[in-house]
C-alpha positions in Angstrom: 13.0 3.7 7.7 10.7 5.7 5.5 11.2 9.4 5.7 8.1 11.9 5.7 8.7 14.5 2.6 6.6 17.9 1.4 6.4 18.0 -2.6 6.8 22.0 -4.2 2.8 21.6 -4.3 2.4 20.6 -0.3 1.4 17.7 -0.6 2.6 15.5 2.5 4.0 12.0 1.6 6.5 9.1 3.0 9.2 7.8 1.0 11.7 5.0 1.3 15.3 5.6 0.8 16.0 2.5 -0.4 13.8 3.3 -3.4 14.8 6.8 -3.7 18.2 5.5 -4.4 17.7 4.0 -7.4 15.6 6.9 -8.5 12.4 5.0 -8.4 9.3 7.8 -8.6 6.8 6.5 -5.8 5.3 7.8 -2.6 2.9 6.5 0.0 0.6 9.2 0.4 -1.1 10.8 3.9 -4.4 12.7 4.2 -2.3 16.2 3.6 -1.7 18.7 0.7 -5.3 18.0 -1.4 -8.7 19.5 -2.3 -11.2 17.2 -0.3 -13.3 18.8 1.9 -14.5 17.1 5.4 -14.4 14.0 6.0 -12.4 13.2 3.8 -9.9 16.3 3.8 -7.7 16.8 2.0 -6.0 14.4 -0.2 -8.7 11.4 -0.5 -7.9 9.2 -3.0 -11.0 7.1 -2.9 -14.7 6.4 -2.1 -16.1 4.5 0.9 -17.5 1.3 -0.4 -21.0 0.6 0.9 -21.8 4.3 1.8 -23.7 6.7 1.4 -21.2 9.8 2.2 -18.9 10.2 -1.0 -16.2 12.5 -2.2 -16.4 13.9 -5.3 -14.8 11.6 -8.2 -13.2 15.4 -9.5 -11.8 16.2 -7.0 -9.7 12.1 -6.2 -8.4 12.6 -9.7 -7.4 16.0 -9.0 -5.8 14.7 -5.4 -3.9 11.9 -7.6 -2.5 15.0 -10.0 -1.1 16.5 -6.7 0.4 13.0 -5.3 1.8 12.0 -8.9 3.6 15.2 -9.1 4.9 15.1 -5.9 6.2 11.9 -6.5 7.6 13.0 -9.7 5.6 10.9 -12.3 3.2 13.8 -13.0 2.4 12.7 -16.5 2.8 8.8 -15.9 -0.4 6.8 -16.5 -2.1 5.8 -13.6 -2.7 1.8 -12.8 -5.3 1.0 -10.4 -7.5 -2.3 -10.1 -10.3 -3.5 -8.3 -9.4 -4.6 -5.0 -10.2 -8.1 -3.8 -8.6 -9.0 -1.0 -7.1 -11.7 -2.6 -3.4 -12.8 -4.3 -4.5 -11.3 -7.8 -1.3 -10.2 -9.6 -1.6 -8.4 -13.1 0.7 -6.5 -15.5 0.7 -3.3 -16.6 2.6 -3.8 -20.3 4.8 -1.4 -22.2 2.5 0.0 -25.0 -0.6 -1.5 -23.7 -3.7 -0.1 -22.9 -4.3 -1.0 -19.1 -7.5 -2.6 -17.7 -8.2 -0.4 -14.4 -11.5 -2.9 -13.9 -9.2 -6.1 -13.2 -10.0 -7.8 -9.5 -6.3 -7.7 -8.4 -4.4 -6.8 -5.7 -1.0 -6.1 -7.0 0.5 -4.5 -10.4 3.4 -5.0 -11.9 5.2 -2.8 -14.5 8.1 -2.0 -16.5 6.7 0.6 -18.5 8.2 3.8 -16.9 5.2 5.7 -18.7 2.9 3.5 -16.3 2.1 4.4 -13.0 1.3 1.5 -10.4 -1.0 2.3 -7.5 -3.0 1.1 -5.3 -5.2 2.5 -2.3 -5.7 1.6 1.2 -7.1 2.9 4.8 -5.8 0.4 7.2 -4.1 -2.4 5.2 -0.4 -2.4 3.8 0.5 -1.1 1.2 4.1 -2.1 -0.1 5.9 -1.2 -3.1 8.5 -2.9 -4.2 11.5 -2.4 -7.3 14.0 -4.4 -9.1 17.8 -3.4 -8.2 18.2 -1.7 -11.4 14.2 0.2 -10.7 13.2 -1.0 -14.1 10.4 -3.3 -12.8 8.0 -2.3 -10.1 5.2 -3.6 -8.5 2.3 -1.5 -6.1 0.8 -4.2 -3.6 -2.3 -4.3 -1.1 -2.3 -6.7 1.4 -5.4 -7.1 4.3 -5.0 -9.4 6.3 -6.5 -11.3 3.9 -4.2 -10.8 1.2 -1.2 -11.6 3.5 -3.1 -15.1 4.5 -3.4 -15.6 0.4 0.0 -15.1 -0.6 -0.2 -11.9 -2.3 3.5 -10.7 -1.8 4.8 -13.9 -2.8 2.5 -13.3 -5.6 3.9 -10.2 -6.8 7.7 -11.3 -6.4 7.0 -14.1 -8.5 5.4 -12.4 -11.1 8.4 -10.2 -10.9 10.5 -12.5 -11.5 13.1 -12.0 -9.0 13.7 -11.8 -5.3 16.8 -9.0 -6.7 14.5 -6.2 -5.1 14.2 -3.3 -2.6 11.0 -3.3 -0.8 9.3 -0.6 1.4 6.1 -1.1 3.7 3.9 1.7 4.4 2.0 2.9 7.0 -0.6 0.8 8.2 -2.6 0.0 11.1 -0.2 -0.8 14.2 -0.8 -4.5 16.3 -2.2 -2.4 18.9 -5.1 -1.1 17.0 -5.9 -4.2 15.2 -8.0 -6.6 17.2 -9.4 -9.7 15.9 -11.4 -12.7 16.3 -10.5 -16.2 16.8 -10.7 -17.4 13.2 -8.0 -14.9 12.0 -5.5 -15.4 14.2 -5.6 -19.3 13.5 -5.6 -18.1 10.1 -2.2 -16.5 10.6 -0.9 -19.6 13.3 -1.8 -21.9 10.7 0.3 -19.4 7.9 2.9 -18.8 10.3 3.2 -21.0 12.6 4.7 -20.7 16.2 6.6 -17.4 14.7 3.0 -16.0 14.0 3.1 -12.1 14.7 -0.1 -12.1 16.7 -1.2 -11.8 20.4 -3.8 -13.6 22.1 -6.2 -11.9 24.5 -8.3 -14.0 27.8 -11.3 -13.3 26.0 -10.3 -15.3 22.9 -9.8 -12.5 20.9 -6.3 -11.3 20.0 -4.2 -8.7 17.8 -2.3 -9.2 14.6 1.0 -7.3 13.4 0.4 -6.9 10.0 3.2 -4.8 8.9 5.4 -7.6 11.0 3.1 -10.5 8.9 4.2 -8.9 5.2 8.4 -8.7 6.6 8.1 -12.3 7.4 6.8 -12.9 4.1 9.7 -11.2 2.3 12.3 -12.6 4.4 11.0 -15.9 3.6 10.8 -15.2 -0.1 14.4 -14.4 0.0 14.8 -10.4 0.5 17.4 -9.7 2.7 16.1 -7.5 5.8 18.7 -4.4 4.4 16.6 -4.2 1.3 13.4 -3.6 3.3 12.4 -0.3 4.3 9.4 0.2 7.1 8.1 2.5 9.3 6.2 2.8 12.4 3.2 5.3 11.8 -0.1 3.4 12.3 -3.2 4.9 10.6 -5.8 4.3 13.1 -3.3 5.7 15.6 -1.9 8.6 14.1 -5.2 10.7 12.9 -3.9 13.4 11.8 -1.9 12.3 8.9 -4.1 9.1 7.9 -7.5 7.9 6.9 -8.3 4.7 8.7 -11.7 2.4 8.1 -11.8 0.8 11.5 -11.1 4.2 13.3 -13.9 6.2 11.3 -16.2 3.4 11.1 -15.7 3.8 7.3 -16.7 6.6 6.5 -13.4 7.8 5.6 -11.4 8.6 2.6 -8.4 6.3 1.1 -4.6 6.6 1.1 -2.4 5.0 -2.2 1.0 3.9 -2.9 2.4 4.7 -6.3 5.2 3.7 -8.0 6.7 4.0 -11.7 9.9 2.5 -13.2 13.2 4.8 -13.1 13.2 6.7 -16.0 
């Protein structure tokens, strides 16, 4: 189970055992200990597409500082991509220059100067590490992304199913209603174990956190090796920014990782 943690600089951030362990830097980050005024206080790590309200860019860079150093890979270089929604997987090279415009939505590294990250506000975000911590990947799965494939994606370009795996917080089944055509997305993914409940009115709710621990079961990472948790972000306000709760117009959580050094 992830475990909530304060870094020296108060910033507020959940962390998975498993990775902590093998001395893996990440975190999964919460709305607390940054410099982001309303709405997106404090520790917003990204802009509202599509809106006219927007955080200063200053002051997300200066949020990431605070999360990277309370994650302990202050000086790392941070990885981010252009979220799709998709199964994009790139790499982040040792002693490569890193392309932060790439439509991904997953990084993989084994440069422990490189720091993988990527940034949500409803959808999962899961990190996953080698045994050893020398390779790492950051991951963003929608429910899109889980439909595409994009864990199986990242394992793969991996290159082992030898890992430890941690799924943030996320938004909970019981916030996350959908139409008709998604959850025959997921039966059709799933099948009769699909993590989703219909409603009379043809409607129904998906587990996503549930959806992406299916997925690394089934790609061969034993349940020990997966840490989760239960916080939801459209539930649990005051630690998370959520699109569907703010009717986005909200800020963006991240998940950052780096090779054991």
């Amino acid at each position: 189970m992830l475990q909530r943690r304060m870094g020296h600089n108060g910033v507020v951030y959940y962390a998975s055992p498993l990775l902590e362990r093998i001395n893996v830097p990440h975190a999964f980050s919460t709305r607390a200990g940054g410099v982001s005024p309303a709405p997106f206080d404090s520790l917003n790590l990204g802009n509202p597409n599509g809106c006219a309200i927007q955080d200063e860019y200053d002051r997300v860079w200066e949020n990431y500082r605070l999360l990277q150093d309370a994650a302990g890979c202050r000086d790392g270089l941070l990885c981010h991509v252009h979220q799709v929604h998709g199964a994009g997987v790139v790499r982040a090279h040792k002693g490569a220059e890193f392309d932060t415009s790439a439509k991904a939505d997953a990084i993989v590294t084994d440069d422990p100067r490189k720091v993988a990250s990527v940034r949500v506000a409803d959808c999962v975000p899961i990190l996953l590490a080698t045994t050893d911590g020398r390779t790492v990947a950051a991951v963003h799965a929608g429910w899109r992304g889980v439909i595409s494939g994009v864990v199986t994606a990242a394992l793969a370009e991996i290159g082992s199913r030898d890992v430890f795996a941690a799924i943030g917080p996320c938004i909970g089944i019981d916030s996350f209603e959908v139409g008709p055509e998604v959850l025959d997305a997921f039966r059709s993914k799933f099948g009769t174990s699909a993590p989703v409940a219909a409603s009379a009115n043809g409607k129904g709710r998906v587990d996503l956190r549930q959806a992406v621990s299916m997925q690394l079961t089934q790609a061969g990472v034993p349940a020990e090796r997966v840490d989760s948790t239960d916080r939801c972000t459209h539930r649990d306000r005051g630690e998370f920014y959520s699109h569907r709760r703010d009717n986005g117009v909200t800020g963006r959580m991240a998940a950052v990782i780096s090779p054991a050094r």
